[in-house]
C-alpha positions in Angstrom: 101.5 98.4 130.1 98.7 99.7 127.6 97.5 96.2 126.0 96.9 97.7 122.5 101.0 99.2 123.4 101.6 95.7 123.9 100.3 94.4 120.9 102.0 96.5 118.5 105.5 95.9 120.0 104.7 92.3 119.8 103.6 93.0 116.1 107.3 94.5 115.3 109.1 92.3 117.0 107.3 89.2 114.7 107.9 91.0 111.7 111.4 91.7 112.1 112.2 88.0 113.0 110.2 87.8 110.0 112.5 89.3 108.2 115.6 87.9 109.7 114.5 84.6 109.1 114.0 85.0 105.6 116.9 87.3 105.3 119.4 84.6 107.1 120.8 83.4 104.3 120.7 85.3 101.4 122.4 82.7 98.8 119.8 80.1 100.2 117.2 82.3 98.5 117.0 81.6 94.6 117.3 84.4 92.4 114.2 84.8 89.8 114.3 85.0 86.2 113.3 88.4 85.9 115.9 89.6 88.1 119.0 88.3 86.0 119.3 90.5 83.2 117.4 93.9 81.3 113.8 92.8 80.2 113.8 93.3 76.2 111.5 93.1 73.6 113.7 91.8 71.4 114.3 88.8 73.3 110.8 87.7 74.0 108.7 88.9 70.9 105.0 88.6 71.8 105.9 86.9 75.1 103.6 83.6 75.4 101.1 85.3 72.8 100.3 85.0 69.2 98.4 87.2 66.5 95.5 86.0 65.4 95.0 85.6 62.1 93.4 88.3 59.8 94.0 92.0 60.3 92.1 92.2 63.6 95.5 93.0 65.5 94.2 91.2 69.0 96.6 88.7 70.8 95.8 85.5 72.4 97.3 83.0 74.8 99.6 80.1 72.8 99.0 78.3 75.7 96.2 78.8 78.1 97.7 80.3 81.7 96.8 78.4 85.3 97.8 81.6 87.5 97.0 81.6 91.2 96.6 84.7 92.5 96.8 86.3 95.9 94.9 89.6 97.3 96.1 91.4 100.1 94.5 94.3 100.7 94.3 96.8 103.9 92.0 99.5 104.4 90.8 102.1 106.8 88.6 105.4 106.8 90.7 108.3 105.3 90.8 111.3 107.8 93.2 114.5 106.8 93.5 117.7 108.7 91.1 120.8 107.9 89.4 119.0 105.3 87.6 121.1 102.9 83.8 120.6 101.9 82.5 117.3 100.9 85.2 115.4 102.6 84.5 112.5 103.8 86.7 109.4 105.5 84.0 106.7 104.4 84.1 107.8 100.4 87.6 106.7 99.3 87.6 103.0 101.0 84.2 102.5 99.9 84.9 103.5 96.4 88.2 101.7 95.8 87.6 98.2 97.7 84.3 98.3 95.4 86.2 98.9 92.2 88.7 95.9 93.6 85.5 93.8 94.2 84.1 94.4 90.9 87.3 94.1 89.1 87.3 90.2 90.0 84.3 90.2 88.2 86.3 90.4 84.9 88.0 87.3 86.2 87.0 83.9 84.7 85.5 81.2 86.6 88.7 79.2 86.7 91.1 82.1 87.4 88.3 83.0 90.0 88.5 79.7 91.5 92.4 80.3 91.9 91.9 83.9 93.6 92.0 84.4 97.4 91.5 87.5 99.3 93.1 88.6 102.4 91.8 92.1 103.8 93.8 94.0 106.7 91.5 96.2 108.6 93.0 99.1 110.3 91.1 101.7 112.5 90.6 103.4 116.3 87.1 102.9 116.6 85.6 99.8 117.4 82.5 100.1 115.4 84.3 101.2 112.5 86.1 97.9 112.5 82.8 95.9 112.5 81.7 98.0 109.8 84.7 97.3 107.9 84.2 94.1 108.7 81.2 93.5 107.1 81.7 95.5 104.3 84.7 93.8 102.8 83.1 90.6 103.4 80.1 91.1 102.0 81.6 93.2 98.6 84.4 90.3 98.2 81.6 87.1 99.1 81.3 84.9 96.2 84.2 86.7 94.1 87.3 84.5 95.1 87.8 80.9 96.2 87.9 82.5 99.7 88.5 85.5 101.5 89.9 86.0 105.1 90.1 89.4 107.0 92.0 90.2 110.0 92.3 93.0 112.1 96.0 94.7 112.4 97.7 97.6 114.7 96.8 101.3 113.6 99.4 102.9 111.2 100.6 102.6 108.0 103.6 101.0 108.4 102.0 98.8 111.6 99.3 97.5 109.0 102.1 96.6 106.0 104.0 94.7 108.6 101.3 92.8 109.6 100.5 92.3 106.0 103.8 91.2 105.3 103.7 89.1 108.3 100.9 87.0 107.7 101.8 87.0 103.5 105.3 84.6 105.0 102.4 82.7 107.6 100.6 81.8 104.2 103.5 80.6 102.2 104.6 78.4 105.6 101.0 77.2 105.9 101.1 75.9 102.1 98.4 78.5 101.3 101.0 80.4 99.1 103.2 79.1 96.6 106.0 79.8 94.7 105.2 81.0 91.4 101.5 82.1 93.0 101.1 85.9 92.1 100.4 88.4 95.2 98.9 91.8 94.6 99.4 94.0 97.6 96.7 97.0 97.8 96.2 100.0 99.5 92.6 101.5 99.5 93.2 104.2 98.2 93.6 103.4 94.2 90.4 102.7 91.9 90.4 100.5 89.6 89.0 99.9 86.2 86.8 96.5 85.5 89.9 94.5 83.5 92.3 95.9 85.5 92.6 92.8 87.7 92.7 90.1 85.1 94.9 92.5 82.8 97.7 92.2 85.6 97.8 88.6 85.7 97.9 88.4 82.0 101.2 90.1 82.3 102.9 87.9 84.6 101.6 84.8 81.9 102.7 86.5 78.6 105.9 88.5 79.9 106.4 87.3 83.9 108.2 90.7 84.8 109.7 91.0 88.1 106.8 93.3 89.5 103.8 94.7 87.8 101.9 98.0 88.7 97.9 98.5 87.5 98.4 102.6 87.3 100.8 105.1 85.3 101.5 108.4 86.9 101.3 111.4 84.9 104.1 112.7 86.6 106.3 110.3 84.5 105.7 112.2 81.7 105.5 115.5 83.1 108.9 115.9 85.6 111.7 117.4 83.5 114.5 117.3 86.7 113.6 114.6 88.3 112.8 111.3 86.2 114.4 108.5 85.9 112.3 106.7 83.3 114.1 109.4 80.7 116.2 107.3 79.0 115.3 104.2 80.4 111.9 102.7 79.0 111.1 99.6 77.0 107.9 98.9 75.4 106.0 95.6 75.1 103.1 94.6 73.3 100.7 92.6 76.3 97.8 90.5 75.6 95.1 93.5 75.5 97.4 97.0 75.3 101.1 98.7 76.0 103.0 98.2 78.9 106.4 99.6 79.5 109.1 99.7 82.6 109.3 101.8 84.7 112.1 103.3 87.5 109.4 103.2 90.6 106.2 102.1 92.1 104.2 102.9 95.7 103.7 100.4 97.9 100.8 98.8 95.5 102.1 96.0 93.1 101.9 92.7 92.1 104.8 89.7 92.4 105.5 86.4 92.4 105.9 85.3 95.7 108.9 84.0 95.0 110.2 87.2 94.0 108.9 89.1 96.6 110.9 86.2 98.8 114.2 87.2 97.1 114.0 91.1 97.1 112.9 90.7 100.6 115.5 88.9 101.4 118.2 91.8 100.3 115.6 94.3 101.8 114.6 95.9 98.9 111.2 95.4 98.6 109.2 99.0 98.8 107.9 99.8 102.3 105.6 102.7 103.5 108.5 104.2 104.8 110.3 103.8 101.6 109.1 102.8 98.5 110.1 105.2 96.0 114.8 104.6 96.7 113.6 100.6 97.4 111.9 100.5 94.1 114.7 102.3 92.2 116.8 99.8 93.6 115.2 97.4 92.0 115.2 99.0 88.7 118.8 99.6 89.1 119.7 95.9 89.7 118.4 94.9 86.3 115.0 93.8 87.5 111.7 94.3 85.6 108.8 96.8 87.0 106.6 97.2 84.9 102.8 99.6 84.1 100.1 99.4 81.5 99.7 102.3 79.3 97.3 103.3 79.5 96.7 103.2 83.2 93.9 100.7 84.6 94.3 102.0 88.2 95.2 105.6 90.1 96.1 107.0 93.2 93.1 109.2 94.1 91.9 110.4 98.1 89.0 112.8 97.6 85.9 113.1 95.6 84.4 116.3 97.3 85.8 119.6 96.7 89.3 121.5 96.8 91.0 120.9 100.3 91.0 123.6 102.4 94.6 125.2 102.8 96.8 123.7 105.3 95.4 120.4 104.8 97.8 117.6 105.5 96.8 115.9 102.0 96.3 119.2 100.2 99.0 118.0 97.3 96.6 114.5 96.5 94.7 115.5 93.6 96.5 117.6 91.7 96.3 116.8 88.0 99.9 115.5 87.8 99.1 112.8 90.5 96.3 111.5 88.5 96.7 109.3 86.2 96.0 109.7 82.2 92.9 109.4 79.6 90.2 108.5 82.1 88.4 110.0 83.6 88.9 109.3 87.3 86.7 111.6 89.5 84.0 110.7 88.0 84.4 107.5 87.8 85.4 107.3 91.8 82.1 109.4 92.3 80.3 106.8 90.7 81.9 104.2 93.0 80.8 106.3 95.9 77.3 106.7 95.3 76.9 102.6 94.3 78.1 102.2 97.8 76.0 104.1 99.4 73.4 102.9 97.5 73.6 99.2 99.0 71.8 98.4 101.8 74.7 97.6 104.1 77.7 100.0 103.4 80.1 101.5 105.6 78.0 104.6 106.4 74.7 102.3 107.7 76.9 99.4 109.3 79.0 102.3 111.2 75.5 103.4 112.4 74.1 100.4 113.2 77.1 99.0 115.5 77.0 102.8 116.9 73.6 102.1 118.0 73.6 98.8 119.1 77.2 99.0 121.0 78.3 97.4 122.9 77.2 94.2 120.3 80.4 92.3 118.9 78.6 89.8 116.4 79.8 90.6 112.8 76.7 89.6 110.6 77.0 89.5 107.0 74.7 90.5 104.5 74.0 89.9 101.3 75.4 91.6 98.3 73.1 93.8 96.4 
């Protein structure tokens, strides 16, 4: 039997007594907060903030907040059928783990100190992998307590599961507790510089059930088909609006804990599935909820239109995008920083191309 074969039916089979073993006993997993009644304004206020004084409008912390917060992040180049001009696989991994990188930035030292980064590598190629490799390890060095990358099965839903997998390996391990907050990322959304620390802020003034960085314009834009109509709350967070929301993609933030317990009834969104687990979610009387406006977006091209007949010819229309930034530009500018350090994903993939069959991952330093 094919050995790589091998290793991805050994993959599925972990994950699934994955979840059967955390799905054994459903009453044995506690219910969270957020999960036992509508989230309302009314009922929290400011959350754990307070106005300043003075007309300045800004909210603080009444108590200073000691999240711990867990990355988990998978990438891969970003290949599509017929691709039009000025496509290429390299630009939308580059720019969006860089954005992630620099995001952390916005952290402080102690929150910093409290953030590890797990990174899920995902491609055919050999040398690719070393480059990716490298990349992540040298963009993420110095901007967490720690960062660990491992290399997982090709395919989207291969790559969550052995995301999800080694997410419950963590938790076993001591390595993730509790109340510790876990963002799970795909590499294709760019985000803005606060956008990191402004999602943990969330979870210590309001502690919703799940929290998303982006807002789709389509929520505002779908006349037949949205359930938000009808359904929104607003709160006041520590720097701007967020409100609830009816879905989210497979990128979103939770307390472990909760993640535990919506696993657990198999409701947690899925590549497969994440727009009818999410609503699920909603429906139950749990909390999702988005900043407005967005700090993050969905985005997979920077060149030109796609040709017709493209497989991912529907990505960047405007109503995908989200609001008030702009993104393109902003993704461009991520894409030429990249390129512009000495090690990135285009030189790396050349240098492991040129020196195959070599297997040593060095690391570089950061620019």
């Amino acid at each position: 039997m094919n050995i790589k074969l091998l290793r991805i039916m050994l993959l599925v089979v972990l994950t699934i007594l994955t979840m059967i073993a955390v799905a054994v006993d459903v009453h044995a997993v506690q219910k969270p907060s957020c999960a036992t009644r509508e989230f309302s304004q009314r009922k929290l206020r400011y959350g754990n903030l307070e106005r300043k004084a003075g007309n300045s409008g800004k909210l603080s912390f009444k108590v200073d907040p000691s999240e711990v917060l867990h990355i988990f992040f998978r990438i891969h180049p970003r290949r599509v059928d017929n691709p039009g001009d000025g496509y290429d696989p390299y630009d939308v991994p580059s720019a969006s783990s860089l954005s992630l990188a620099r995001s952390l930035d916005a952290l402080d030292d102690e929150l910093r100190n409290r953030t590890t980064v797990s990174v899920f590598l995902n491609s055919e190629n050999n040398m690719e992998l070393q480059a990716l490799w490298n990349w992540t390890n040298n963009i993420f060095h110095n901007r967490s307590l720690f960062i660990m990358i491992y290399e997982c099965p090709l395919g989207n839903s291969e790559s969550y599961g052995c995301m999800v997998q080694t997410l419950f390996q963590h938790h076993q391990e001591g390595l993730v507790q509790a109340d510790d907050i876990v963002y799970l990322v795909e590499d294709d959304y760019l985000h803005q510089l606060e956008a990191t620390r402004q999602l943990v802020d969330i979870f210590s003034s309001h502690d919703p059930c799940f929290a998303l960085p982006y807002d789709f314009a389509d929520r505002y834009s779908l006349p037949d088909f949205n359930d938000d109509d009808g359904h929104i709350t607003i709160i006041a967070g520590k720097d701007r609006n967020w409100r609830t929301t009816m879905s989210t993609t497979v990128t979103f933030s939770a307390r472990f804990a909760t993640l535990k317990y919506f696993f657990s009834l198999g409701m947690v969104p899925h590549p497969k599935d994440d727009y009818f687990a999410s609503l699920a979610i909603a429906k139950s009387g749990a909390t999702i909820l988005c900043p407005i406006p967005s700090l993050s977006t969905h985005i997979e091209f920077y060149g030109n239109d796609l040709k017709d007949g493209s497989d991912s010819s529907y990505i960047n229309k405007e109503e995908y995008i989200s609001l008030y930034h702009d993104w393109f530009e902003e993704g461009k500018r991520f894409v030429q920083s990249a390129k512009e350090m000495e090690w990135n994903l285009w030189s790396l993939t050349d240098h492991y191309s040129a020196t195959a069959p070599a297997t040593d991952k060095t690391t570089a330093t950061v620019p």
